[in-house]
N, CA, C and O atoms as a Maestro MAE file, in Angstrom:
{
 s_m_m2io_version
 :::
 2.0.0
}

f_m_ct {
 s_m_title
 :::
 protein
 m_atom[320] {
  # First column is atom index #
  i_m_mmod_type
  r_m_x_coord
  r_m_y_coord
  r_m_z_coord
  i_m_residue_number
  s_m_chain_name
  s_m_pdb_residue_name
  s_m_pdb_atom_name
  i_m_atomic_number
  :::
  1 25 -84.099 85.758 43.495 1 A "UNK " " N  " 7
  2 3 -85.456 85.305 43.776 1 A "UNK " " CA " 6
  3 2 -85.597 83.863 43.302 1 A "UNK " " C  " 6
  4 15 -85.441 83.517 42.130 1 A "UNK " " O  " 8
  5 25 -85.904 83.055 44.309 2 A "UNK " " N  " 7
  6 3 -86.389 81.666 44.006 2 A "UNK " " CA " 6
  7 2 -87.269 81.564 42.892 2 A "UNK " " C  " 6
  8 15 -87.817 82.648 42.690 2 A "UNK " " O  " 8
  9 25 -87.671 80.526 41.959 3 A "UNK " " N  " 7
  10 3 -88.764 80.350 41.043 3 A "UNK " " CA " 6
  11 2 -89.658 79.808 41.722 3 A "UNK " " C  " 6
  12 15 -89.222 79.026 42.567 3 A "UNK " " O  " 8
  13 25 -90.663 79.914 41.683 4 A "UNK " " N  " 7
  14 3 -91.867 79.045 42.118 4 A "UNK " " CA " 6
  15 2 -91.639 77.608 41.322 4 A "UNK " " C  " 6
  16 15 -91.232 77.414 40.176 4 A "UNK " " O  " 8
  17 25 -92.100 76.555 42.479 5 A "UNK " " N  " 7
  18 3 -92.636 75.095 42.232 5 A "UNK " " CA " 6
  19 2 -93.902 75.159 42.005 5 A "UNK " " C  " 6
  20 15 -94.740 76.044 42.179 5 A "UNK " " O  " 8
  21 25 -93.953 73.608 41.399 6 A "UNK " " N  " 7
  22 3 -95.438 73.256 41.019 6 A "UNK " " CA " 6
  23 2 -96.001 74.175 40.064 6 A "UNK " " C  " 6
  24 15 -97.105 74.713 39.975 6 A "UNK " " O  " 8
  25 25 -95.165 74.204 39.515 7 A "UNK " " N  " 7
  26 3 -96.409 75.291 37.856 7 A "UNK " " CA " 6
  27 2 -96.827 74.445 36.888 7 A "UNK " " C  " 6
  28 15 -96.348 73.707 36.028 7 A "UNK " " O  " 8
  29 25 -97.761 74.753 37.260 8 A "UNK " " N  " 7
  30 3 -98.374 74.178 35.755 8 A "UNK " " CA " 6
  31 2 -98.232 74.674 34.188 8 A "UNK " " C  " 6
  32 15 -97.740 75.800 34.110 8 A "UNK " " O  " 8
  33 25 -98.488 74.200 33.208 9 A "UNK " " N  " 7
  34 3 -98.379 74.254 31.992 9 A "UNK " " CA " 6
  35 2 -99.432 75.197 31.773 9 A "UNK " " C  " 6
  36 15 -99.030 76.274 31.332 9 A "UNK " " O  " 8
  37 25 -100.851 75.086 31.982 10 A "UNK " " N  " 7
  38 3 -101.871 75.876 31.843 10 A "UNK " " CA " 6
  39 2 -101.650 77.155 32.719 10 A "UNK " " C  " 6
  40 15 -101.682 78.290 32.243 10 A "UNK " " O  " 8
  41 25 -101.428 76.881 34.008 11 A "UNK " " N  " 7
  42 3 -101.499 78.222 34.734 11 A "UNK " " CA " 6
  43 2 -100.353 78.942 34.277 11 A "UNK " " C  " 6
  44 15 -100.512 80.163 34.274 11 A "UNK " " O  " 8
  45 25 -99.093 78.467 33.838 12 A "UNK " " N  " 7
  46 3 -98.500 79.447 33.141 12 A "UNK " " CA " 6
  47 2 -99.098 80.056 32.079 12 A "UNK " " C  " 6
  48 15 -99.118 81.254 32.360 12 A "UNK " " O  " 8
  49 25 -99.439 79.937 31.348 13 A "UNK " " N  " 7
  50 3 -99.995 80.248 29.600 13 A "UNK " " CA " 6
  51 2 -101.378 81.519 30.639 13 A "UNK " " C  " 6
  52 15 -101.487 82.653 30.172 13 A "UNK " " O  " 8
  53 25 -101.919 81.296 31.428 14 A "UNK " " N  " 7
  54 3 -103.562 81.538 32.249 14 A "UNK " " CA " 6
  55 2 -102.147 83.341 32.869 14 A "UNK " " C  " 6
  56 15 -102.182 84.437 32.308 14 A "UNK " " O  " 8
  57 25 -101.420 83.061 33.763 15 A "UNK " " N  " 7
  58 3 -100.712 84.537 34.262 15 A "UNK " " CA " 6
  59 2 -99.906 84.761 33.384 15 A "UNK " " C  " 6
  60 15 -99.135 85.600 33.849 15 A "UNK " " O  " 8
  61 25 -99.478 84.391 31.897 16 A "UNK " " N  " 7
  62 3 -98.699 85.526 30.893 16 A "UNK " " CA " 6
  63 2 -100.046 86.630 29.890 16 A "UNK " " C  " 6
  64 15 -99.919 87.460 28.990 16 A "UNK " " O  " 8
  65 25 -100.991 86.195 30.476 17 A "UNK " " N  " 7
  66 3 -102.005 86.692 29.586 17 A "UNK " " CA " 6
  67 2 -102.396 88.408 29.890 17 A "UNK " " C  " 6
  68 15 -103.131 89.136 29.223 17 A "UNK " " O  " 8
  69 25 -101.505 88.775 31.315 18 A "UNK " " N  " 7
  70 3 -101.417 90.261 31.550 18 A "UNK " " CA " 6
  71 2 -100.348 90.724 30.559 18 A "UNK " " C  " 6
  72 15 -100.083 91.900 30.311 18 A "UNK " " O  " 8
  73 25 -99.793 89.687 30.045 19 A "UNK " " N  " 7
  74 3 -98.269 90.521 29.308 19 A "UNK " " CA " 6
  75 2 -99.368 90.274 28.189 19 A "UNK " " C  " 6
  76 15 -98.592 89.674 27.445 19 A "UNK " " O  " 8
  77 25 -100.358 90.265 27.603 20 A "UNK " " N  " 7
  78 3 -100.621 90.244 25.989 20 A "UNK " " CA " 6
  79 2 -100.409 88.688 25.504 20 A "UNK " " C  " 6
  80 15 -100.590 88.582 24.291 20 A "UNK " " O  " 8
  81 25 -100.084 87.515 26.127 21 A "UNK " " N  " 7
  82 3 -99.738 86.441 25.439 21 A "UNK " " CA " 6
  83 2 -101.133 85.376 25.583 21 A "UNK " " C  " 6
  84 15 -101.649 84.583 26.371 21 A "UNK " " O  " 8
  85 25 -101.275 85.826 24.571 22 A "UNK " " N  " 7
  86 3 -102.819 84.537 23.979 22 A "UNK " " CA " 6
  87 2 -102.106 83.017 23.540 22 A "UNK " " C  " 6
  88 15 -100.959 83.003 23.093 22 A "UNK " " O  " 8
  89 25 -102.746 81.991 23.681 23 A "UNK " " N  " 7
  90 3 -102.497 80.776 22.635 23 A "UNK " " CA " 6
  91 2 -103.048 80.949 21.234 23 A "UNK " " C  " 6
  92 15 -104.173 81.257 20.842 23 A "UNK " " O  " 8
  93 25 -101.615 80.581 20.420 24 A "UNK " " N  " 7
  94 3 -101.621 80.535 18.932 24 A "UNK " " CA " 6
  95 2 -101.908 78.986 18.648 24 A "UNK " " C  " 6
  96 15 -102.920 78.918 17.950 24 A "UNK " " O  " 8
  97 25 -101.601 78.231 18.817 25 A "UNK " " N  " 7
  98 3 -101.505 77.173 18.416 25 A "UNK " " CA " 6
  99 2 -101.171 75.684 19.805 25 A "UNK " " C  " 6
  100 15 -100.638 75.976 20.875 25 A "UNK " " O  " 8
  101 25 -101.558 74.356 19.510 26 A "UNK " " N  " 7
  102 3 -100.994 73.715 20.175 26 A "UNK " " CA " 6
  103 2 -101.241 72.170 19.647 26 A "UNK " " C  " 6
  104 15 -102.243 71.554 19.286 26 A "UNK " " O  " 8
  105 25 -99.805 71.837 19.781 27 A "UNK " " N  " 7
  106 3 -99.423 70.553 19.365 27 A "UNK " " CA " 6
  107 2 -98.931 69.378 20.711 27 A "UNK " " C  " 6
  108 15 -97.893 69.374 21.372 27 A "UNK " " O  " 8
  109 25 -99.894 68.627 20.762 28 A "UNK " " N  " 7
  110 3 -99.539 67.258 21.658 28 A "UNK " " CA " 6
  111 2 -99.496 68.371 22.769 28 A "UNK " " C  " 6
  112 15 -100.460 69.136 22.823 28 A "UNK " " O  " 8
  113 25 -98.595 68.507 23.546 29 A "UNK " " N  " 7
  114 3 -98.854 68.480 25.038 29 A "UNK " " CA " 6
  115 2 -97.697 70.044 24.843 29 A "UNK " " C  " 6
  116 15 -97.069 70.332 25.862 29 A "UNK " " O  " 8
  117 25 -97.513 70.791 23.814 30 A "UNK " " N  " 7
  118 3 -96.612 71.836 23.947 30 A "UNK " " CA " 6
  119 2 -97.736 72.994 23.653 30 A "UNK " " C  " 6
  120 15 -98.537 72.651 22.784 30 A "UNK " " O  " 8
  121 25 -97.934 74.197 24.164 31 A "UNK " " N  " 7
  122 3 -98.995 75.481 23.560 31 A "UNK " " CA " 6
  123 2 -97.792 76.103 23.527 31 A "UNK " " C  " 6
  124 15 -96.782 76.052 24.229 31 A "UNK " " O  " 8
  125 25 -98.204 76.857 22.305 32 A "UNK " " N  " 7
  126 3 -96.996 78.014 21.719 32 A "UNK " " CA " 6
  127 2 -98.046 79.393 21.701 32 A "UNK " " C  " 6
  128 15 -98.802 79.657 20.766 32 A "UNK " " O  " 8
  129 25 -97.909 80.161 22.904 33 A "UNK " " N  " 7
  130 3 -98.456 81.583 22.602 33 A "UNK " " CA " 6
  131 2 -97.578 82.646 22.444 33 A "UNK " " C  " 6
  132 15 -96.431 82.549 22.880 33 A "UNK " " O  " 8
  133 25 -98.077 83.951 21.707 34 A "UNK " " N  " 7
  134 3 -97.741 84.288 20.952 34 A "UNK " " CA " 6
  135 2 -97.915 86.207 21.699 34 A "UNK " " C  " 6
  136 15 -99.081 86.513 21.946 34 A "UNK " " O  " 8
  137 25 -97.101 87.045 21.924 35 A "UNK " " N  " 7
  138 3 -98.015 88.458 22.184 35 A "UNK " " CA " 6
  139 2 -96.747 89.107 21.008 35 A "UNK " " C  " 6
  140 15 -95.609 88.830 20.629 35 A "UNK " " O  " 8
  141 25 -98.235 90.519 20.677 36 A "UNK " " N  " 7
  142 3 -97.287 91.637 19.924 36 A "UNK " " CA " 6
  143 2 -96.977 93.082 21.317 36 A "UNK " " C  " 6
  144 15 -96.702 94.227 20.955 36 A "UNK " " O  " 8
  145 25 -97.051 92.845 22.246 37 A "UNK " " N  " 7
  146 3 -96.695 93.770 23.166 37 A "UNK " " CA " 6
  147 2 -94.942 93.942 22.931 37 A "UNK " " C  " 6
  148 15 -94.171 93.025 23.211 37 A "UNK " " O  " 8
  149 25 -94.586 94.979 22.497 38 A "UNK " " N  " 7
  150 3 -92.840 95.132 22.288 38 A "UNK " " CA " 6
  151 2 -92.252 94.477 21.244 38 A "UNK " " C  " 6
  152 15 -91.070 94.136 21.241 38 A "UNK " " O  " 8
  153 25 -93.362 94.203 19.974 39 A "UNK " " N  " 7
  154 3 -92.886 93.885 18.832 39 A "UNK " " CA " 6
  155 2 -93.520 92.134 18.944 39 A "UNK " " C  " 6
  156 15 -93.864 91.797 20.077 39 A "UNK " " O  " 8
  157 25 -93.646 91.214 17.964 40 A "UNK " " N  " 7
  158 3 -94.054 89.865 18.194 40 A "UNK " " CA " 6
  159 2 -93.163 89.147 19.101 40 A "UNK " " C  " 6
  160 15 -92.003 89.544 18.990 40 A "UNK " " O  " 8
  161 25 -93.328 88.201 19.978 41 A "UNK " " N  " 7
  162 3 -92.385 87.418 20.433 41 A "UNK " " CA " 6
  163 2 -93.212 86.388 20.919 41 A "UNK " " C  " 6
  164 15 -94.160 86.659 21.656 41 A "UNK " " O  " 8
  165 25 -92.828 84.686 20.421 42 A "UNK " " N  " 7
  166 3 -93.576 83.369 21.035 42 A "UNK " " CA " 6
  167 2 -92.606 82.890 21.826 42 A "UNK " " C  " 6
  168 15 -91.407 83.170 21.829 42 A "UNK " " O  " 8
  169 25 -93.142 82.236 22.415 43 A "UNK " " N  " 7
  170 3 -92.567 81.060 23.812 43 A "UNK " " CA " 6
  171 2 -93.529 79.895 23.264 43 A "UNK " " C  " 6
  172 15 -94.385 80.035 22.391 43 A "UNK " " O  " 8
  173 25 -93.239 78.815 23.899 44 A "UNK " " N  " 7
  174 3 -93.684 77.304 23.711 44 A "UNK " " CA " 6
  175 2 -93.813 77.086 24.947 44 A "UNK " " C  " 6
  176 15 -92.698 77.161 25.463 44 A "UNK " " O  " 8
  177 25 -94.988 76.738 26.060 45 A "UNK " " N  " 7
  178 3 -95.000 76.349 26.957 45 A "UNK " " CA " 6
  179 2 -95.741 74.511 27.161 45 A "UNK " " C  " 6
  180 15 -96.868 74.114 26.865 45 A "UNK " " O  " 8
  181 25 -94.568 73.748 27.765 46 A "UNK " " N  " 7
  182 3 -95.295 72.381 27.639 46 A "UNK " " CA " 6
  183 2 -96.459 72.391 28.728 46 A "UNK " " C  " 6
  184 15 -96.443 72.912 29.843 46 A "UNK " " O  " 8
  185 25 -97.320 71.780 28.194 47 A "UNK " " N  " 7
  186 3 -98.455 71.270 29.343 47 A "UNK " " CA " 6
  187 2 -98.534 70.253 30.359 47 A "UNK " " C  " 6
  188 15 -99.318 69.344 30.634 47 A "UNK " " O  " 8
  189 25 -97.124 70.853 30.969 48 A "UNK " " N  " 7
  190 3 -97.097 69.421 31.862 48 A "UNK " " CA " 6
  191 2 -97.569 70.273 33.097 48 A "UNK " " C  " 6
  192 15 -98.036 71.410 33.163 48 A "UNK " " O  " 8
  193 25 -97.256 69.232 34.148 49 A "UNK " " N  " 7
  194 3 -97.576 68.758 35.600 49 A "UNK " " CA " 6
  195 2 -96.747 68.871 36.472 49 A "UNK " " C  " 6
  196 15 -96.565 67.675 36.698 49 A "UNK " " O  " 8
  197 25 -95.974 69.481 37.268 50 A "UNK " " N  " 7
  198 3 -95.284 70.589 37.021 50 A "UNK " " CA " 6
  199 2 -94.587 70.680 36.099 50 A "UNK " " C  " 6
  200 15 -94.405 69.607 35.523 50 A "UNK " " O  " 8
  201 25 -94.030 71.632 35.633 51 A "UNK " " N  " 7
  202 3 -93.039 72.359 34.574 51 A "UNK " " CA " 6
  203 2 -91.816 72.403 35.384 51 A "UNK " " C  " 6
  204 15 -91.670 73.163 36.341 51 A "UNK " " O  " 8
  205 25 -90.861 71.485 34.931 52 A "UNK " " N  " 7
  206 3 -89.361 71.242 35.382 52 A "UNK " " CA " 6
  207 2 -88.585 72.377 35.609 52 A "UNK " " C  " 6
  208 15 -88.484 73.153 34.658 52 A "UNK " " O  " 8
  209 25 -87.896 72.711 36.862 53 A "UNK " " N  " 7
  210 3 -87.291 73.890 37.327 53 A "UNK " " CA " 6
  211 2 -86.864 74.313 35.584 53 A "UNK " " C  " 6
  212 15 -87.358 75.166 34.846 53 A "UNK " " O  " 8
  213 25 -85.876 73.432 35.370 54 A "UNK " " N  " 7
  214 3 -85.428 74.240 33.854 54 A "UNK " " CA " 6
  215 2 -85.804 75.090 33.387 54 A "UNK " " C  " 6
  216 15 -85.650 76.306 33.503 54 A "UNK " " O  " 8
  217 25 -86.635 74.117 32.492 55 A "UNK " " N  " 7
  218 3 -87.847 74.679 31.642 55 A "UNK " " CA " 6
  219 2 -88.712 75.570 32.092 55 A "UNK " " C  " 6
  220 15 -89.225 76.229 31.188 55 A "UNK " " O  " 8
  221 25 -89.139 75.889 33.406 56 A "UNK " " N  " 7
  222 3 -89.384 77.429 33.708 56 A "UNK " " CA " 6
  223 2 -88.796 78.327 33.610 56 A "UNK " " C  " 6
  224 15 -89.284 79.391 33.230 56 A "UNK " " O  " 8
  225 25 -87.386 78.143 33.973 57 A "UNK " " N  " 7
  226 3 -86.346 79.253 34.111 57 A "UNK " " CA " 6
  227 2 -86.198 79.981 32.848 57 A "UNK " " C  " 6
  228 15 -86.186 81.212 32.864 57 A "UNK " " O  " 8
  229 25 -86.071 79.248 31.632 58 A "UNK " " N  " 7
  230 3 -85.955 79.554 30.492 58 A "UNK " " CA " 6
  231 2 -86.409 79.620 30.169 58 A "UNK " " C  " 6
  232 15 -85.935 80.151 29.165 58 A "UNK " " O  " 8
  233 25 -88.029 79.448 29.921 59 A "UNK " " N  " 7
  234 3 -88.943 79.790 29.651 59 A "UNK " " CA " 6
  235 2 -89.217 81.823 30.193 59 A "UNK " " C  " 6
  236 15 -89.020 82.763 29.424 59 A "UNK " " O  " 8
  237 25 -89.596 81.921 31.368 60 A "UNK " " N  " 7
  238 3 -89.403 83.173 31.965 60 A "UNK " " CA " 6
  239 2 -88.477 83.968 31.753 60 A "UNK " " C  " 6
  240 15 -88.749 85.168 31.798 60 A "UNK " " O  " 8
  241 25 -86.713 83.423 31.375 61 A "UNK " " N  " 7
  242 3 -85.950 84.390 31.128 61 A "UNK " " CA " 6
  243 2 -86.133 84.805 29.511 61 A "UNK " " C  " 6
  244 15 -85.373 85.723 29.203 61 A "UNK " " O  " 8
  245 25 -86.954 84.339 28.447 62 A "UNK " " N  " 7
  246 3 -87.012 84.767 27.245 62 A "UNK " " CA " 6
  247 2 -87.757 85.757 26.769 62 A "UNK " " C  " 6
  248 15 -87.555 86.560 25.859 62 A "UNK " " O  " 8
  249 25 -89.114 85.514 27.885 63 A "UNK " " N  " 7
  250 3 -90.390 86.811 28.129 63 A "UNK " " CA " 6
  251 2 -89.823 88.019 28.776 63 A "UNK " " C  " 6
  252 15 -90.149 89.186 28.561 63 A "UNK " " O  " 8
  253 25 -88.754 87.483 29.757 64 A "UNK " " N  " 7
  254 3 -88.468 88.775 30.699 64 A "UNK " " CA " 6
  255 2 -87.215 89.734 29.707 64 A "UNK " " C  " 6
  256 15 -86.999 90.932 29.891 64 A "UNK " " O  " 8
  257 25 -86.590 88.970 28.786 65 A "UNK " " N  " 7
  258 3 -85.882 89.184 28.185 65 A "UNK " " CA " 6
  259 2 -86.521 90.637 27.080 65 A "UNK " " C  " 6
  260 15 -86.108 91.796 27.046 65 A "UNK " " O  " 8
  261 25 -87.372 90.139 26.475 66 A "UNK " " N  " 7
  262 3 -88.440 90.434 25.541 66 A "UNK " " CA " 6
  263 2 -88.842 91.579 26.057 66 A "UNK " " C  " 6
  264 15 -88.768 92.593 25.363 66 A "UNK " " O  " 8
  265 25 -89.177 91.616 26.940 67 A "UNK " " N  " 7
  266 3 -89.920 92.979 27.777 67 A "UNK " " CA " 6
  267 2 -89.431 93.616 28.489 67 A "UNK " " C  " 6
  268 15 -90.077 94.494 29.061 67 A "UNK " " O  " 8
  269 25 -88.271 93.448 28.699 68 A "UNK " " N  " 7
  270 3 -86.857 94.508 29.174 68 A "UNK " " CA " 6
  271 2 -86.939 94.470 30.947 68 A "UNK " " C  " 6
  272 15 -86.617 95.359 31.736 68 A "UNK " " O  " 8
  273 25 -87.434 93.241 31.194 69 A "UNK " " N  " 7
  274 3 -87.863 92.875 32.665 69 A "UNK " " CA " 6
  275 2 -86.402 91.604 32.915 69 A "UNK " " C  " 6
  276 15 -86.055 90.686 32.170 69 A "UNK " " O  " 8
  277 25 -85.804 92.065 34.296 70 A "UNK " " N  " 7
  278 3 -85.587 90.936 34.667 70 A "UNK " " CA " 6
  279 2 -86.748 89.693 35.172 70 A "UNK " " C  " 6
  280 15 -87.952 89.899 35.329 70 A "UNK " " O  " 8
  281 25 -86.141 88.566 35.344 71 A "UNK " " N  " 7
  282 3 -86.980 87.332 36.362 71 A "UNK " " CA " 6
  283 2 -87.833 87.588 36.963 71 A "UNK " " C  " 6
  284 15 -89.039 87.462 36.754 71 A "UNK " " O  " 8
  285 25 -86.901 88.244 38.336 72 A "UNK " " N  " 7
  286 3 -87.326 88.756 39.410 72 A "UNK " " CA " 6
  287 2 -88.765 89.752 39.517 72 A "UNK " " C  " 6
  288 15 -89.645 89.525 40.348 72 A "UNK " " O  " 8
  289 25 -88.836 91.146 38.292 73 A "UNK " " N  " 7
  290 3 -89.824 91.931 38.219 73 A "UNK " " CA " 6
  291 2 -90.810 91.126 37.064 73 A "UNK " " C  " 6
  292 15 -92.030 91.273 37.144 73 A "UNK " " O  " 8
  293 25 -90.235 90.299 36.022 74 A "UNK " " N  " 7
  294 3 -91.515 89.511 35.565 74 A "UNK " " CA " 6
  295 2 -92.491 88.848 36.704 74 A "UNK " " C  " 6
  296 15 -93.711 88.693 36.652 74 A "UNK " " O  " 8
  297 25 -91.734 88.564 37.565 75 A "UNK " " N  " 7
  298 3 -92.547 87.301 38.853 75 A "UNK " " CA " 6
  299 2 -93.476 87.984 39.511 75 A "UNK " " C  " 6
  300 15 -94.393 87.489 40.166 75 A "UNK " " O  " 8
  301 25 -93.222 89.283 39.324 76 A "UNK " " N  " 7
  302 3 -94.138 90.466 40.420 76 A "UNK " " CA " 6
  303 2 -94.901 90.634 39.499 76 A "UNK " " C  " 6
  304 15 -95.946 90.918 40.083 76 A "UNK " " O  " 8
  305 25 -95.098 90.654 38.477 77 A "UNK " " N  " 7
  306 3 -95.668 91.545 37.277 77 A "UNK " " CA " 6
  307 2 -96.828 90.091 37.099 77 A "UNK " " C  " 6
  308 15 -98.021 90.360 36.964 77 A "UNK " " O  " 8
  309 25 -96.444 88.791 37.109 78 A "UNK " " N  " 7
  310 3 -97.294 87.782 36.814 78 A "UNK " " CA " 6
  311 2 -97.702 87.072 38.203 78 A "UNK " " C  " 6
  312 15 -97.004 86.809 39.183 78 A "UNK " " O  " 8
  313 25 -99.504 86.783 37.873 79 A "UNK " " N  " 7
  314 3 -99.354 85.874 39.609 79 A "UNK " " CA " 6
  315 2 -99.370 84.428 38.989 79 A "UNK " " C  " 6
  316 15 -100.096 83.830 38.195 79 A "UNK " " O  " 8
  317 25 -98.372 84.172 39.629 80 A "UNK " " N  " 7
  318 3 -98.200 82.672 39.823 80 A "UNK " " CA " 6
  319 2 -97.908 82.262 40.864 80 A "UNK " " C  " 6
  320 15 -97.766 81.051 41.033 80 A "UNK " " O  " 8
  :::
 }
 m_bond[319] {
  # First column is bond index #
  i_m_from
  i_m_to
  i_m_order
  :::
  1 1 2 1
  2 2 3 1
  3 3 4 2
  4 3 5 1
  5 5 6 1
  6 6 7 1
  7 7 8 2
  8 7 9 1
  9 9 10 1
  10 10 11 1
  11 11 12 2
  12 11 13 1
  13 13 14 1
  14 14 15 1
  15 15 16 2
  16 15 17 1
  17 17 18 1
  18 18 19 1
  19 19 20 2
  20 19 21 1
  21 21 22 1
  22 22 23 1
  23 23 24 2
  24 23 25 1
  25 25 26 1
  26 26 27 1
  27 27 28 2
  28 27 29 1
  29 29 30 1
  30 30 31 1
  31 31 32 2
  32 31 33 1
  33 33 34 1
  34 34 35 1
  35 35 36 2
  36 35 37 1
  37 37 38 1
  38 38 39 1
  39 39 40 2
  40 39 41 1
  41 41 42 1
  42 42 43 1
  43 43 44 2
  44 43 45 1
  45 45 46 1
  46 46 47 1
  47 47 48 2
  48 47 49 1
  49 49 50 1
  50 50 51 1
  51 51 52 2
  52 51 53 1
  53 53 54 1
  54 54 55 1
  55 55 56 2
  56 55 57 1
  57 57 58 1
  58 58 59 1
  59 59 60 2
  60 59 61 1
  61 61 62 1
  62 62 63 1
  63 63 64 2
  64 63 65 1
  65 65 66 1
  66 66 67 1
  67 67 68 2
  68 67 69 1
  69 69 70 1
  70 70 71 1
  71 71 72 2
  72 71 73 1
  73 73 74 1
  74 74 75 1
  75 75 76 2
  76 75 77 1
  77 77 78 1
  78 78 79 1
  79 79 80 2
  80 79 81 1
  81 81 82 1
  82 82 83 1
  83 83 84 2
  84 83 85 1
  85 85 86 1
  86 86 87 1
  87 87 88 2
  88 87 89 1
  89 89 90 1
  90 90 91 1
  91 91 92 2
  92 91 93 1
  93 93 94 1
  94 94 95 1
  95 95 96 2
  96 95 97 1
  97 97 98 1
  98 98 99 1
  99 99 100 2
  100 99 101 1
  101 101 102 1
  102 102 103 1
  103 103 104 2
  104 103 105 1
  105 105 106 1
  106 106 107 1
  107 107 108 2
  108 107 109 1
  109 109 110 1
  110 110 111 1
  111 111 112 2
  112 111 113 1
  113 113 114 1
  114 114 115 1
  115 115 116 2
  116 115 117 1
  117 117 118 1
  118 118 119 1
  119 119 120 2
  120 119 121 1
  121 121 122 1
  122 122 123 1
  123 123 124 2
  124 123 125 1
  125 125 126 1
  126 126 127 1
  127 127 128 2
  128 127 129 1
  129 129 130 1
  130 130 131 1
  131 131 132 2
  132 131 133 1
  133 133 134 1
  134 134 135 1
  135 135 136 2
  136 135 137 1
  137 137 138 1
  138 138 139 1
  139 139 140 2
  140 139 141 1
  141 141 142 1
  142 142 143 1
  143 143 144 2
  144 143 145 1
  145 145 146 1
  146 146 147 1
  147 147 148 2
  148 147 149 1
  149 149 150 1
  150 150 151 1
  151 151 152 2
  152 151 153 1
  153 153 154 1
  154 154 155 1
  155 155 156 2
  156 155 157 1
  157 157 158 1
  158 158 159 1
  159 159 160 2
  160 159 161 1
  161 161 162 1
  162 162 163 1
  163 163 164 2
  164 163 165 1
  165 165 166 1
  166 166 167 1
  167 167 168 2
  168 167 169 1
  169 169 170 1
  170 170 171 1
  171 171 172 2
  172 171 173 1
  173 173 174 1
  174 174 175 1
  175 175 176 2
  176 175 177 1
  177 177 178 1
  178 178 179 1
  179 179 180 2
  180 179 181 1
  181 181 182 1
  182 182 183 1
  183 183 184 2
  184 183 185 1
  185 185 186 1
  186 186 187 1
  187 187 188 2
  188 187 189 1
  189 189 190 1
  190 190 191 1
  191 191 192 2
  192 191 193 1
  193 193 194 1
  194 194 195 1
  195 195 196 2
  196 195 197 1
  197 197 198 1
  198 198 199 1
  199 199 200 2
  200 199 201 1
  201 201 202 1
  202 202 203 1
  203 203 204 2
  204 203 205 1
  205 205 206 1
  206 206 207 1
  207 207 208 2
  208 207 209 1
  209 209 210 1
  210 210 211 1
  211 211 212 2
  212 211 213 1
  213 213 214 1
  214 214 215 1
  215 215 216 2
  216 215 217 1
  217 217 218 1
  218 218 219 1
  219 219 220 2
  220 219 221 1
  221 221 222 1
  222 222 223 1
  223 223 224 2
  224 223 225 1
  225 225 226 1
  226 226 227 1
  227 227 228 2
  228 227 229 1
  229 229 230 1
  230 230 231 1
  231 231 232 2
  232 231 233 1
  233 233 234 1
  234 234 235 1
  235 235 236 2
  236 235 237 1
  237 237 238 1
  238 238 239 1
  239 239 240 2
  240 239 241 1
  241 241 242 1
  242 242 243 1
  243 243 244 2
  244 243 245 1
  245 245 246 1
  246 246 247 1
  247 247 248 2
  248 247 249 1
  249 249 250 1
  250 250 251 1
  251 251 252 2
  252 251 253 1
  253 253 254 1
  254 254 255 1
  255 255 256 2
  256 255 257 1
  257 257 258 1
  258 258 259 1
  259 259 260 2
  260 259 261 1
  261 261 262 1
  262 262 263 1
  263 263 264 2
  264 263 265 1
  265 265 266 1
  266 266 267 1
  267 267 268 2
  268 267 269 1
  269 269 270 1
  270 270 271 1
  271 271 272 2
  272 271 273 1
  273 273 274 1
  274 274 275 1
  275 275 276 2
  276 275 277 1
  277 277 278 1
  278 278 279 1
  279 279 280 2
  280 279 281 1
  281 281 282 1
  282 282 283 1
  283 283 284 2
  284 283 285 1
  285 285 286 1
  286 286 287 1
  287 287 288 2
  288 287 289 1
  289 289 290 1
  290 290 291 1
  291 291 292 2
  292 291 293 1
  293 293 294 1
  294 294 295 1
  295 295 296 2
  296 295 297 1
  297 297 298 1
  298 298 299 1
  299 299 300 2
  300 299 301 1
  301 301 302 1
  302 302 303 1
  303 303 304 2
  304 303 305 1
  305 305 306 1
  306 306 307 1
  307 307 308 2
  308 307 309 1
  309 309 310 1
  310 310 311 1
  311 311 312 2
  312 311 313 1
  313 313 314 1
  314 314 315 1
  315 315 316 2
  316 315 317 1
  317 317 318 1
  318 318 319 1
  319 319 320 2
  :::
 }
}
């Protein structure tokens, strides 16, 4: 499954919020939220304009990781 383009920093942080992930904190242009769904686990999402293929990828594979989801069924599970 392709990743989606054009994500934003906010609208990511706005569709992990079905998985339990609130903002804890945020410094300069990075939000670090935080869920206890499957034990604690944070991600750091930057607030950019889009969010660089990368940095999505890895970003998504650490949540999907976390929650015993591949990519693919995190992407269904979140609308983005």
């Amino acid at each position: 499954m392709k990743l989606p383009r054009d994500v934003h920093g906010q609208q990511l942080v706005k569709a992990l919020r079905v998985l339990g992930y609130e903002v804890t904190r945020q410094s300069g242009s990075h939000i670090r939220i935080t869920t206890t769904q499957n034990g604690e686990h944070h991600e750091v999402v930057p607030a950019h304009s889009p969010i660089k293929t990368g940095t999505l990828a890895g970003i998504l594979k650490g949540i999907a990781t976390h929650h015993g989801f591949t990519v693919a069924e995190l992407l269904m599970r979140i609308d983005l």
